[in-house]
C-alpha positions, 0 to 999 in steps of 0.5 A: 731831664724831667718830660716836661723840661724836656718838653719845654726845652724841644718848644724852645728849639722849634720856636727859636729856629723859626723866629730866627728865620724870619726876623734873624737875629732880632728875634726878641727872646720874648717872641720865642718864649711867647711862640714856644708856649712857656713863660720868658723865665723857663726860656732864661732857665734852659739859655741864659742868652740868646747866643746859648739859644742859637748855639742850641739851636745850631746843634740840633740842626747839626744833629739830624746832618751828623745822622746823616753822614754817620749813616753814610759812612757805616753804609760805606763800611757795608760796601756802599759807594763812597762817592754815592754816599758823599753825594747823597749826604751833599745833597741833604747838607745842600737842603739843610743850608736852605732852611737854616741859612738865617740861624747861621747869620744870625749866629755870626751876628751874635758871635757864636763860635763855628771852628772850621776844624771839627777836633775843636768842637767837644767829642760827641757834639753834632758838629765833631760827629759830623766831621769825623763821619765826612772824614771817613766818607772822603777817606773811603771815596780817596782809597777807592779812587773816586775823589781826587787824591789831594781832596780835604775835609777843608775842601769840603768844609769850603765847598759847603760854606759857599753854597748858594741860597737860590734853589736851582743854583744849589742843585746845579752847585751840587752837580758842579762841585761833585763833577769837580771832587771826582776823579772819574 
């Protein structure tokens, strides 16, 4: 991709991520060409639809959480707490939800896909790296005995799903459910 494509394309993200934000999924394609500093054309050119742009957008919020928890599980592989690595990466998945919690709605709104199982997101996007990343921190935190045995990559994905959107509610909602995962 050309710098100035790959420019634009960055603007796109950022401007789409905020306006979804505040006006959720009626955020006119126009106000994010406008917010992003490029003609409505060039945002058609890179997302055909406003559900390419969300699902755009999705990713590249997965993206910075997959680092996260592909950091979490190679600092496990070092000799790292499991269960201090997966409360950790709890911990930022539970600031992420805050920020994005519009772009999810505005993505159920607009009917784009989110498989609850990983294996049905294509290898290598942000969402498989992510999954297969907290499969082996929750691998690593059951061999260690520091989750409840019968503990799943489901039950997590549940867990995380149902986080609350009020802040004191999510660190107490963290506290409770890491109280609940552990088996010490």
């Amino acid at each position: 991709m050309r710098v100035d494509a790959a420019r634009n394309r960055s603007q796109i993200l950022a401007a789409a991520r905020s306006r979804i934000a505040e006006q959720g999924p009626d955020a006119s394609m126009d106000a994010i060409a406008e917010a992003a500093g490029v003609a409505v054309g060039t945002l058609y050119r890179h997302y055909p639809t406003k559900a390419d742009l969300v699902s755009a957008v999705i990713e590249d919020s997965l993206g910075g959480f997959a680092d996260a928890a592909e950091r979490a599980a190679a600092a496990v592989q070092k000799g790292s707490d499991a269960l201090a690595e997966l409360a950790a990466l709890f911990a930022v998945y539970a600031e992420q939800h805050a920020q994005d919690r519009a772009l999810k709605a505005a993505s159920s709104v607009l009917g784009v896909p989110t498989p609850d199982d990983v294996t049905q997101y294509p290898a290598g996007s942000a969402a498989h790296r992510a999954g297969t990343a907290v499969a082996h921190l929750l691998d690593a935190a059951r061999v260690a005995g520091s989750v409840r045995d019968d503990l799943t990559l489901d039950d997590l994905t549940m867990l995380l799903a149902a986080m609350p959107d009020a802040d004191p509610q999510r660190a107490r909602y963290v506290q409770l459910v890491l109280a609940a995962v552990s088996s010490r």
